[in-house]
Residue frames relative to the residue before (quaternion, step in Angstrom):
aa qw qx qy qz dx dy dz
X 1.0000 0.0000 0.0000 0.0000 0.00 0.00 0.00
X 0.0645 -0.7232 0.6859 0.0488 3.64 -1.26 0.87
X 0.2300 -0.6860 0.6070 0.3286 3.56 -1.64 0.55
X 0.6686 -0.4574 0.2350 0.5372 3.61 1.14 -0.31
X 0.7437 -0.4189 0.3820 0.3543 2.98 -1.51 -1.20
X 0.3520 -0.8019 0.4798 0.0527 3.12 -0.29 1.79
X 0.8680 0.2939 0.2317 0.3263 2.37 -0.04 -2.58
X 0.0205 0.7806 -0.6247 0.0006 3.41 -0.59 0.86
X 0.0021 -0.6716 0.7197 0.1758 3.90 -0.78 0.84
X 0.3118 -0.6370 0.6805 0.1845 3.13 -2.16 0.05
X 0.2064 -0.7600 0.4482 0.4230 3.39 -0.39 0.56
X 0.0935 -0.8173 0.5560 0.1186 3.96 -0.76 -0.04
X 0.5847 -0.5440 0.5329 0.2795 3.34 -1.43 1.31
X 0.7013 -0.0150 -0.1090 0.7043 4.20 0.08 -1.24
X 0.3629 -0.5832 0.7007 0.1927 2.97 -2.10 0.60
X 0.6043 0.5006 -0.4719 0.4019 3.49 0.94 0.04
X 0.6937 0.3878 -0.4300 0.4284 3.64 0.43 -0.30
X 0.7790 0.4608 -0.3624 0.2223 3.44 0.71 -0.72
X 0.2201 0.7476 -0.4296 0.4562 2.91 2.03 0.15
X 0.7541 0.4162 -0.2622 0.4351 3.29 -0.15 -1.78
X 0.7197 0.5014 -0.3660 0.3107 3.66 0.63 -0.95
X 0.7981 0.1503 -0.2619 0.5214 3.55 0.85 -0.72
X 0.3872 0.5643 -0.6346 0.3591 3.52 0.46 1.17
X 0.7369 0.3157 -0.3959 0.4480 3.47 1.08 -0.35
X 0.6108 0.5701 -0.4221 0.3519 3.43 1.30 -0.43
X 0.7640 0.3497 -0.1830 0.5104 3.50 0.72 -0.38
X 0.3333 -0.7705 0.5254 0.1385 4.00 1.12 -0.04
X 0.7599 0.3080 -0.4246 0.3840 3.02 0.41 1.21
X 0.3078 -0.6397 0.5190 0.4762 3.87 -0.58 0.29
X 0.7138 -0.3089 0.5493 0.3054 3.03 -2.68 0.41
X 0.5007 -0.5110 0.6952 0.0688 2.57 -1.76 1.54
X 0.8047 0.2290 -0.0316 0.5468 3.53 0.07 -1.23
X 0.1303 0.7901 -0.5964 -0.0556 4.21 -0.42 0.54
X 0.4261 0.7139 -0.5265 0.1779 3.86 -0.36 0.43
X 0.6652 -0.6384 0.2739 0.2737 3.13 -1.22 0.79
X 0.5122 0.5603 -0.4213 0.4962 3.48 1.34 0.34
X 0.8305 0.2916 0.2320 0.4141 3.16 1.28 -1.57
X 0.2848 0.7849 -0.5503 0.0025 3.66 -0.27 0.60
X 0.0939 -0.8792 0.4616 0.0707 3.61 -0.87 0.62
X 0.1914 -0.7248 0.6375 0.1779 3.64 -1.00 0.57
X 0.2427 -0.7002 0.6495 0.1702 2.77 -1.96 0.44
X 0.2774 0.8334 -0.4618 0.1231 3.88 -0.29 0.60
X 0.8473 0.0884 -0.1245 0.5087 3.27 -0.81 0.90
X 0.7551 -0.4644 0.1399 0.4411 3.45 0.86 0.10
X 0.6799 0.5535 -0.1255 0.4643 3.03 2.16 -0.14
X 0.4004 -0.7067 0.5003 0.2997 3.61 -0.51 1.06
X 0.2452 0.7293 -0.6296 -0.1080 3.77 -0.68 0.33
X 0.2246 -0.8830 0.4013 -0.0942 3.03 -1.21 1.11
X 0.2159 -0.8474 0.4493 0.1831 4.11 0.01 1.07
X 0.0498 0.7200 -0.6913 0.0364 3.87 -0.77 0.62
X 0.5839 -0.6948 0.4193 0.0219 2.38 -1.01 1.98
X 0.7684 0.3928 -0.1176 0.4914 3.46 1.15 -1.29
X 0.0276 -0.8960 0.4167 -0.1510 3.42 1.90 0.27
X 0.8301 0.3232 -0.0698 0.4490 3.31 -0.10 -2.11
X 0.5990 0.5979 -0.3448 0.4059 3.39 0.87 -0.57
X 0.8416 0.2908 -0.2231 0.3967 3.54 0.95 -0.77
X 0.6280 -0.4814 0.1638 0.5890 3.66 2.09 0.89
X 0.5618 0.5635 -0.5348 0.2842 3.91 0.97 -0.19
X 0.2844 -0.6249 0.7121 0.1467 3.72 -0.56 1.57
X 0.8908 -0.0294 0.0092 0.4533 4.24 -0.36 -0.01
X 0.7434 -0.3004 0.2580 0.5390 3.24 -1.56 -0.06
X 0.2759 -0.7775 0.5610 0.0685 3.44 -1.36 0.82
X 0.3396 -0.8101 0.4244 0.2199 4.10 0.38 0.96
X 0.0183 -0.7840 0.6018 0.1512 4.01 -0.13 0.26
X 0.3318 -0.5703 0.7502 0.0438 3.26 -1.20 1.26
X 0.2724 -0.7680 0.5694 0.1080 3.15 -1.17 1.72
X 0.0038 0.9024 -0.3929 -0.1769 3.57 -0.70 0.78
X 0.4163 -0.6593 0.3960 0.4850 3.33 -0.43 -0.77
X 0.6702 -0.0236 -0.2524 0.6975 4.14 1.04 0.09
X 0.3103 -0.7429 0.5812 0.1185 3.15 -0.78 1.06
X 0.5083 0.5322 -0.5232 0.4297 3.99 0.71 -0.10
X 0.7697 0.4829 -0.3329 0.2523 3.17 0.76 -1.60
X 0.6026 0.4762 -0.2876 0.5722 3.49 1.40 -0.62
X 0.5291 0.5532 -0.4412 0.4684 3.70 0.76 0.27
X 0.7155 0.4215 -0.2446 0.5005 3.46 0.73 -1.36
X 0.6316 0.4819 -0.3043 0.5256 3.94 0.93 -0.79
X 0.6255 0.3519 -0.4941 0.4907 3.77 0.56 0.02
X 0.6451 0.5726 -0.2606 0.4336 3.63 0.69 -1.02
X 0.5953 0.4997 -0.3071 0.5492 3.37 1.22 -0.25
X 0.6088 0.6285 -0.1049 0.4726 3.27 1.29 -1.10
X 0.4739 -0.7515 0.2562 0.3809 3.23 1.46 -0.43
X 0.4009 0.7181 -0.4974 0.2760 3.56 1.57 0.44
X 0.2891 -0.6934 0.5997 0.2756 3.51 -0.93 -0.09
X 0.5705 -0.6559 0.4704 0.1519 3.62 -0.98 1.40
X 0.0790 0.8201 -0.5647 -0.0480 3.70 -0.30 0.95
X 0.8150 -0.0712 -0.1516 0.5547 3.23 1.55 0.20
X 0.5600 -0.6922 0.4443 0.0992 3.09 -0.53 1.46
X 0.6239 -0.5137 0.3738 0.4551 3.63 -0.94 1.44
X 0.1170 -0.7675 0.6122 -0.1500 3.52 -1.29 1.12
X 0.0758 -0.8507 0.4755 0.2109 3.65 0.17 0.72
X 0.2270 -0.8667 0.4326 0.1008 4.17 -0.03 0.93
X 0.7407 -0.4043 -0.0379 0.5352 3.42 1.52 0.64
X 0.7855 0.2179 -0.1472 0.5602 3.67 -0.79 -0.21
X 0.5703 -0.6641 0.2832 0.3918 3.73 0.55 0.57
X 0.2407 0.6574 -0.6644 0.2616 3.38 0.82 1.46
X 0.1767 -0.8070 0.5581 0.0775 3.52 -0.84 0.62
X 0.0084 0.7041 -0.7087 -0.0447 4.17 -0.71 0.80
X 0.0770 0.4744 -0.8769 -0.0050 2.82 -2.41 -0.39
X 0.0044 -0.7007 0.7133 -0.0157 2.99 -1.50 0.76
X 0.3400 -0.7671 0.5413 0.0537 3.71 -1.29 0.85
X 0.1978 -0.7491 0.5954 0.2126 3.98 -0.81 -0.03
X 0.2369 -0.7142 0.6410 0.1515 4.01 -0.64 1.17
X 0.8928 -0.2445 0.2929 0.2396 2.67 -1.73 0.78
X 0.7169 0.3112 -0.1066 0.6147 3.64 0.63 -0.22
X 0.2701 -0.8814 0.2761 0.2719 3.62 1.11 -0.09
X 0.0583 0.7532 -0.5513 0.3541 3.20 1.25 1.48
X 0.4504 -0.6820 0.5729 0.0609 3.34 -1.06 1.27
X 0.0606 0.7917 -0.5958 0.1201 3.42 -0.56 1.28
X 0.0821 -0.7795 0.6199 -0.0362 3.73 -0.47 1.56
X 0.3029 -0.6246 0.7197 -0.0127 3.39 -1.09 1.46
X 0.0676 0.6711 -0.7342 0.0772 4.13 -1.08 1.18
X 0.1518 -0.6792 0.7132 0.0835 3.29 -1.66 1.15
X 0.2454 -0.7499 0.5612 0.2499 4.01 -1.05 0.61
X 0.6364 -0.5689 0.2772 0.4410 3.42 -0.82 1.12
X 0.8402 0.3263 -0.3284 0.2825 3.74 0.62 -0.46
X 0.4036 0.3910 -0.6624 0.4954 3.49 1.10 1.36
X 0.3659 0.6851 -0.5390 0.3260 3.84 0.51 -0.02
């Protein structure tokens, strides 16, 4: 099962401007501020800046399909022919990601919430 597309991160060089940028683009402050991590919530969407982004292959924003077992939808893209640029990865309170690049190297980010876990 999937609810869709939530979450979009971006990776970003300063987290201080892009802060500033989508606090004004979106009008609201970060739920989540830390230097690994900052996150909005707006309109129903989680958008989200990671600082360490480029470091971990995310050439642009990366979309996260919300699931409910993220391996299994990990192992069915990889079947699918994506290549794994980051392996399932729990980032606190048992939210779990991974995200993959298709054949065309479009960034595809798979997010489980701790309570389908």
């Amino acid at each position: 099962m999937k609810t869709g597309l939530q979450t979009v991160v971006h990776p970003v060089k300063d987290l201080v401007r892009a802060k500033a940028l989508f606090r004004a683009l979106l009008e609201v402050e970060p739920y989540a501020d830390e230097s690994y991590y900052v996150g909005f919530r707006s309109a129903g969407q989680d958008v989200g800046l990671d600082p360490h982004g480029h470091a971990r292959g995310m050439t642009g924003p990366v979309p996260y399909w919300h699931v409910a077992d993220v391996r299994t939808w990990l192992a069915a893209l990889v079947e699918a022919g994506a290549e794994v640029l980051q392996d399932v990865q729990d980032v606190g309170g048992g939210k779990l990601i991974a995200f993959v690049k298709d054949a065309d190297g479009n960034l595809v980010g798979l997010t489980q919430d701790p309570a389908a876990s």
